[in-house]
N, C-alpha and C positions, 0 to 999 in steps of 0.2 A: 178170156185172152186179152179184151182190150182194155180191163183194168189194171194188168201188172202192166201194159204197156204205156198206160198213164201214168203209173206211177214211176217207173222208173224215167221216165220221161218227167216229169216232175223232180224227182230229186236231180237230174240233170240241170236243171234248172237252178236249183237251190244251190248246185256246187258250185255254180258261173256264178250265183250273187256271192256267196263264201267269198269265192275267191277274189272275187274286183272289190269287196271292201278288207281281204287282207290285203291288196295289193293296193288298195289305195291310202289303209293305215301304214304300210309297211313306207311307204312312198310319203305318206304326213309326218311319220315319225323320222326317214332321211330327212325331209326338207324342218323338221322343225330341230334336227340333232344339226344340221351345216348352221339353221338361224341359229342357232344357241354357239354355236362354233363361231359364226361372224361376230355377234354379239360379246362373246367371249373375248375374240379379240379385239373387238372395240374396246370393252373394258378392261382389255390389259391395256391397251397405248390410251384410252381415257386416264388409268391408274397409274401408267408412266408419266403423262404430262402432267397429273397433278403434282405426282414424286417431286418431277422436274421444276414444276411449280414452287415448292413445300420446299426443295434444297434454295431455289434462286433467290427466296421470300428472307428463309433461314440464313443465307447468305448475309442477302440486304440488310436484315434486321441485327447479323450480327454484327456487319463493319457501322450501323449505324449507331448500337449502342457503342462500338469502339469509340467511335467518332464522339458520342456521348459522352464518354468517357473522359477522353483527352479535352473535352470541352471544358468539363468540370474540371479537373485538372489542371487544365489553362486560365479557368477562372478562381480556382484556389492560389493560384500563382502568382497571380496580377492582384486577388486581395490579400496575400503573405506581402508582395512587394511594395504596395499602398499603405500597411499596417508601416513595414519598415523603415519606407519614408515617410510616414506620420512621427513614427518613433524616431530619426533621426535628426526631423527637421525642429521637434519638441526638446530633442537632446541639444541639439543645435542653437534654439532659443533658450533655453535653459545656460546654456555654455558662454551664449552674447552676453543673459542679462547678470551671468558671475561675471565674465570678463566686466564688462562695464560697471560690474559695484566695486569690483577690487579694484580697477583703475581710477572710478571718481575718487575712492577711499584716499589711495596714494596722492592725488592732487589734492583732495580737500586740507588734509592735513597739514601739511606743508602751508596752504592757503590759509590757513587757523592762525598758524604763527604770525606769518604775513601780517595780514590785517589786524590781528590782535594786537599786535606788539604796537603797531601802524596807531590804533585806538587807547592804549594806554601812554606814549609819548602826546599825545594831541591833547589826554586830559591832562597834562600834568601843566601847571603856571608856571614855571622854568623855559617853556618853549618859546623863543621869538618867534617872529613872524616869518622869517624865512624857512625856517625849523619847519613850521606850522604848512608851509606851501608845500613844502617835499612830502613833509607826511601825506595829505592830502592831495598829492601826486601820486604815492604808491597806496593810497586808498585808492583811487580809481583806477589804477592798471588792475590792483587785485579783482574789485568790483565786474572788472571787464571778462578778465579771467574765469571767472565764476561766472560769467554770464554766457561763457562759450562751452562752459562744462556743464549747467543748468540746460543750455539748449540743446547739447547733443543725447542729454537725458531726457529729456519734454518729447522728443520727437520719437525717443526708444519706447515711452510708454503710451504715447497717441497708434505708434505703430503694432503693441500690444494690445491697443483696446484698456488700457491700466488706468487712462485719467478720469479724473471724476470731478463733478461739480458740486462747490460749495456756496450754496446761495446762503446771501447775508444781505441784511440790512444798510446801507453804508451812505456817508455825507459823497454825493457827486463832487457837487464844489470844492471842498475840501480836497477830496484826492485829485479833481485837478489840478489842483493851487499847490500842492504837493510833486507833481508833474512839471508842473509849468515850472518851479523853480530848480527843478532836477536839468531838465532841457536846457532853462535858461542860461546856466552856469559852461556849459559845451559848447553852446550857440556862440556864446560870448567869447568863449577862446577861440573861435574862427572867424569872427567880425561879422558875424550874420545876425538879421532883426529875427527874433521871435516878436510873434504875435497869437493870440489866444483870446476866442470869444467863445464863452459858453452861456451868452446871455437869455432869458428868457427857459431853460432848462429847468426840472424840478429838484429841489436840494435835495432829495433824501431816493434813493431808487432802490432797488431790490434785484439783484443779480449776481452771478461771481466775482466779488472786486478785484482779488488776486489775478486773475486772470483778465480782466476789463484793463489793468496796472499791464499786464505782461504787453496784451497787446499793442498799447497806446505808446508804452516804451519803445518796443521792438521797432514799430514803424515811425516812430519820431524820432530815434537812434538812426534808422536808414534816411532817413531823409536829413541830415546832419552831417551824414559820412560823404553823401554823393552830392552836397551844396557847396561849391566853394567861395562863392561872393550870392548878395543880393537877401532873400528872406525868407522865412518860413512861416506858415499860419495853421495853425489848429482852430478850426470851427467845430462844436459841439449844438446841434440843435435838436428839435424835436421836428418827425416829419405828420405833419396835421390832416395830411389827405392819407394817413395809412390807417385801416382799417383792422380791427381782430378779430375773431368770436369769443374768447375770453374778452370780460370786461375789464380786469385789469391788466393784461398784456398791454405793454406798451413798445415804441419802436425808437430809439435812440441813432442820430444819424450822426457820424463823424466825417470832417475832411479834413486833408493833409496834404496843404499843398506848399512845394517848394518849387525856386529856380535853379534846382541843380540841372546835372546832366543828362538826365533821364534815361530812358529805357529804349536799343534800338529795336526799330518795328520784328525782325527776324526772331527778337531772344523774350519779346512778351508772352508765344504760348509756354512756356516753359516757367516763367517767371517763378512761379507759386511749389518747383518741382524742391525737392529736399536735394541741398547741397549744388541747387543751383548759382551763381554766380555772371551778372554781364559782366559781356565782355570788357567796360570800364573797370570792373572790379578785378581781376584777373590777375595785375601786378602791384603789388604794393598796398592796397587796402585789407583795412581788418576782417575778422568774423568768420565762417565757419559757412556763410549759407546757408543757414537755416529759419534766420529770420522771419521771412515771408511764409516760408511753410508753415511753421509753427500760429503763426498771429492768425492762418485762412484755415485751420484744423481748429484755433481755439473760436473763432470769430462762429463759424459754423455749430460749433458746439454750443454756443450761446445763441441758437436759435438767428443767424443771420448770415451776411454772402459779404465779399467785397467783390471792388474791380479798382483796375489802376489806368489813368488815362496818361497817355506820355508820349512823346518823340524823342527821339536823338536828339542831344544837347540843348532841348529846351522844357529839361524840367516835368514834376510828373504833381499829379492829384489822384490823390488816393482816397477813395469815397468805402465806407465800411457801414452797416451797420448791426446793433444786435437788438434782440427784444429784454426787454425787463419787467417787472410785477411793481407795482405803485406799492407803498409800505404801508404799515399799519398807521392810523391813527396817531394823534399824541406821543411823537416819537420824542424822547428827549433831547435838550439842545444841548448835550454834552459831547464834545471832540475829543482824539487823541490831544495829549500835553507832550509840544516837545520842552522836557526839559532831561538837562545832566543832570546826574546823583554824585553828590559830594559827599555822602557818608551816611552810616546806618545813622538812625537816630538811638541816642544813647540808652536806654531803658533796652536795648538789643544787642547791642556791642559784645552780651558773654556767650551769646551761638557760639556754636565753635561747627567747622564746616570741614566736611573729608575730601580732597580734590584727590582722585585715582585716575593714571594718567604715566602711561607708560614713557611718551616721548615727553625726554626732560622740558625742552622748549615749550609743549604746550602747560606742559604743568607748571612751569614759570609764571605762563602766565596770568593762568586763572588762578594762582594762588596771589599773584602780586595785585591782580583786581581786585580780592577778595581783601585783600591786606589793605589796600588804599583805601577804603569804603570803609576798612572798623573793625571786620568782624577777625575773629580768632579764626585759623586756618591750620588744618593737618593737611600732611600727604602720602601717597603710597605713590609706587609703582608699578603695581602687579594687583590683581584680586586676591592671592595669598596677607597682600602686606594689607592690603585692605581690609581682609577680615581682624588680622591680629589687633589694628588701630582700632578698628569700631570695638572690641573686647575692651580695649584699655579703658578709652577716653569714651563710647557712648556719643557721635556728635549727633547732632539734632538734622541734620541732611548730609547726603554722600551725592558730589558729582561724580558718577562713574562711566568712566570711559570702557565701551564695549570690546573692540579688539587689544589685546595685552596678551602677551608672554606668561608662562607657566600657569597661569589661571585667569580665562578671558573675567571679562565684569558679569556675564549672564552667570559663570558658573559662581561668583561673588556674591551675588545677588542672592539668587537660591539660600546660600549657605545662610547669610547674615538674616534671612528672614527664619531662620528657622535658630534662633541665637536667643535671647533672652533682651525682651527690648526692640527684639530685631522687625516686629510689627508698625514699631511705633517710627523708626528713622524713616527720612522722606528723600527717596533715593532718584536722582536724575540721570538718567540713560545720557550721556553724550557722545555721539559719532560720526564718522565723517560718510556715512552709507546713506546713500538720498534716495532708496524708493520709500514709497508711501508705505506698503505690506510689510516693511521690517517695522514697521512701528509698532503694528499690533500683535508682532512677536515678542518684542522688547515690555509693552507690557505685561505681557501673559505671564514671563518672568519673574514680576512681582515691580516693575518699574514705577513709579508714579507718575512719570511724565520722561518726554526724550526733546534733546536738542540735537540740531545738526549741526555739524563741522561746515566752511567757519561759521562760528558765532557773534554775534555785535554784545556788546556790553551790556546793552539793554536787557535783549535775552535771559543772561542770566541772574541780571536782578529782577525781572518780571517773574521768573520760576520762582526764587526764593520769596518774594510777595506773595505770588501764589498758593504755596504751598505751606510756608511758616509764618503768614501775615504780617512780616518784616515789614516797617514804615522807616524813609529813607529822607532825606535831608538835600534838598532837590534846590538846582541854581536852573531859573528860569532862562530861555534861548532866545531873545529876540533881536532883531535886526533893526536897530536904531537909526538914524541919521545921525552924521558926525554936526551937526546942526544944532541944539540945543533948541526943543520944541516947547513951545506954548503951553502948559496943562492947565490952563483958564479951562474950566466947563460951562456951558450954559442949557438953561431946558433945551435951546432952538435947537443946540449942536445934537438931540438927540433926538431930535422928531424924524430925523431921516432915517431910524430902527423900523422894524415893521412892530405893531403894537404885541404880537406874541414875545418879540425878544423884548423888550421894554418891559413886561411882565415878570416874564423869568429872572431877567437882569435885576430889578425891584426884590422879586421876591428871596432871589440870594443873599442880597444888601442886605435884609430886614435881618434873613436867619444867619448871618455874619457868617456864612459857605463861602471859604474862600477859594478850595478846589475849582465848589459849581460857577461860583463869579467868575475865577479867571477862564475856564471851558467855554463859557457863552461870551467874554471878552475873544477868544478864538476865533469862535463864528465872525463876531463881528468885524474882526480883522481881514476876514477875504473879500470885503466891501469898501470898509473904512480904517484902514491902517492906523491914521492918524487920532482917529477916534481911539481907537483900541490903547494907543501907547496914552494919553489923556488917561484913560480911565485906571490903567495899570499902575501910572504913575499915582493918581491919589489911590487906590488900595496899597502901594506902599506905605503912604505916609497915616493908614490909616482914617483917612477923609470919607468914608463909609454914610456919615450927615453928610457931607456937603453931595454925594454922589444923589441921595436919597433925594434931598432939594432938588435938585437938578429933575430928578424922576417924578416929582411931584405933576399929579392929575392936575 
């Protein structure tokens, strides 16, 4: 009896542990099904704020690329509107630099006549001396004219970036003395001293002369216009404390000083602006303003600065300088020759020359220079008419003239080189268009060479030299004393030569070079004038021994 009583007592037991671990899984599994329930809803509002997150992100990201968007868009817009003003302001200088060829064009032409016609009454022996004053009266308006159209052009292509340097070889002295007597002649018609020392300077320099010429004009012009009593001086020196790293750079110092009116202290920073003007200048005087700019663009360009020192109404000094290269060795003692041409020489007289040339006036002219000097002359006025003549008659060079009516000269050109013969004529471009880039159009053409509108006489017999070896019949230009000079020579009078020119001079004599004789008689004339006419005088008469004597060691 008391084993069933254990035992059921016993599983009594077993039913209370049963039950307290169903009730306490039952109870684990509430409390872990609410944890999973809290959890649950944690990670839904975790899951919503990331939602919330992911939309705000998406949001952001999207107005940012909008943003990005119109950025680009804002930046395609501003480089579309930079392109267009590249493109307009290129159309625009494209559009200045037609306007200003077709305007020089219309002035030069007109100015061709001018001076041309101006230069064939001067040559002709019929002209008295009053004659001769007026001519060379509207020689120099013209001159001035063309100096105001030359410098509204010079400043169009320094403002382009278009100019370019032409370094040469060139006599200093010489294109002073060429200068000097340019100045002196304008001085004098206002009762003003010139004065000019380039003493001690090297004769022979290395730099752009053309432009060395432009500058030295430009401001000895200015300083001429604003002098009205008292003097002017040109000093030309070398400055000895200036230093280089090139060995042969050297440094050339100019001063230009006058007692004009000078410059009020308020209008000197401006002085150097393009199309500046003081206010002396304002009413009544000549030029354009552009003067100073142009000479401080080119001065610069030549490696060098100016400055101008000056007050109100007492006058100004204008100190410049540029660098330059020492020359070669053994430079020859040969000058330009001024002389007139008074006719082909006869062994040429049967050229025959094609003058094309649409306005009657110019073709007057160059036909009636051509006619003066010898040679046989045809004409056209069109490139139509020009071909038909070069068919007939075959002449041996064509001056043609570029712009023309129903057929320009380029489309003339073309044709006649493609003609029978048409290789061998020697065709001269002539026009009144002055930039530099149409040259190298004109000849790509088939041109041989080009002149510009107006032209000097010279010009066009230096082409035909050039080009068909023409030798010409030349009256030498010198400026004598109305005085009746001395031509006694003696050794003495020549020991004041340096022994190189005494040399050259000799050795002309011996080889009877009368070119190279009278070239270094040149030289010596920027020294000793009176020397020079002496020696000129016995080469005319042949006295070639007595000169020799004279040179004798």
């Amino acid at each position: 009896m008391i084993f069933p009583f254990k035992y059921e007592h016993h599983l009594l037991y077993l039913s209370l542990i049963i039950s307290l671990i169903l009730l306490f899984a039952f109870v684990s599994i509430i409390w872990a099904m609410k944890k999973r329930q809290r959890v649950n809803t944690e990670l839904e509002a975790l899951k919503a704020h990331l939602e919330n997150m992911v939309d705000e992100r998406t949001q952001e990201l999207t107005l940012s690329n909008k943003q990005l968007q119109e950025e680009i868009v804002k930046r395609e817009r501003a480089q579309e509107a930079l392109r267009q003003a590249k493109d307009a302001a290129e159309s625009a200088n494209r559009a200045k630099s037609d306007y200003l060829a077709n305007l020089t064009h219309e002035l030069r032409t007109p100015l061709n006549a001018i001076l041309g016609f101006s230069q064939l009454l001067e040559r002709s022996p019929d002209a008295n001396e009053q004659q001769r004053e007026y001519l060379s009266i509207i020689n120099r308006s013209g001159e001035h004219l063309l100096t105001l159209i030359n410098d509204v052009l010079e400043m169009s292509k320094i403002e382009a970036g278009q100019i370019h340097m032409n370094m040469t070889t060139f006599n200093l002295h010489a294109s002073i003395k060429g200068i000097e007597e340019m100045i002196h002649r304008r001085a004098e018609e206002k009762g003003l001293i010139f004065q000019v020392d380039f003493k001690g300077t090297p004769q022979h320099i290395k730099t752009d002369e053309g432009k060395f010429r432009q500058i030295l004009i430009n401001l000895l012009n200015n300083a001429i216009k604003f002098t009205h009593s008292g003097a002017i001086q040109l000093r030309v020196f070398i400055d000895d404390t200036y230093t280089s790293s090139s060995i042969k750079s050297r440094r050339l110092d100019i001063e230009i000083e006058d007692t004009g009116i000078g410059i009020p202290r308020q209008e000197k920073d401006s002085i150097f602006d393009p199309f500046s003007r003081i206010s002396h200048d304002k009413y009544g005087m000549e030029g354009a303003g552009l003067g100073l700019a142009i000479s401080k663009k080119l001065i610069e360009l030549l490696g060098g600065n100016i400055s101008i020192e000056s007050k109100d109404h007492s006058g100004s000094l204008v100190r410049f300088y540029i660098s330059y290269h020492e020359p070669d060795q053994n430079l020859p003692t040969r000058v330009n020759k001024k002389s007139m041409i008074r006719s082909v020489d006869k062994n040429w007289q049967h050229i025959q020359i094609l003058v094309v040339e649409d306005k009657w006036e110019n073709r007057l002219l160059l036909k009636n220079l051509l006619l003066q000097v010898g040679f046989k002359v045809l004409s056209a006025q069109n490139g139509q008419k020009a071909i038909e003549q070069f068919r007939r008659y075959h002449p041996a060079l064509i001056f043609m003239d570029i712009r023309m009516p129903l057929m320009s000269g380029i489309e003339a050109t073309k044709k006649i080189r493609k003609m029978p013969d048409g290789n061998t004529v020697k065709i001269i471009a002539i026009t009144a268009h002055a930039f530099e880039e149409f040259r190298e159009d004109i000849l790509a053409v088939g041109c041989d060479d080009l002149i510009r509108k107006p032209y000097r006489d010279s010009d066009i017999f230096d082409s035909i030299k050039k080009h068909l070896g023409v030798t010409f019949v030349t009256e030498r230009q010198f400026q004598i004393d109305e005085v009746k000079t001395s031509f006694t020579l003696s050794q003495k009078d020549l020991l004041v030569l340096p022994d190189n020119i005494q040399n050259t001079l000799r050795q002309a004599t011996i080889d009877l070079d009368v070119s190279h004789f009278e070239a270094i008689v040149d030289e010596i004339r920027l020294e000793y004038p009176a020397l020079a006419n002496r020696l000129l005088e016995l080469s005319s008469q042949f006295r070639y021994d007595y000169i020799l004597d004279c040179l004798a060691m």
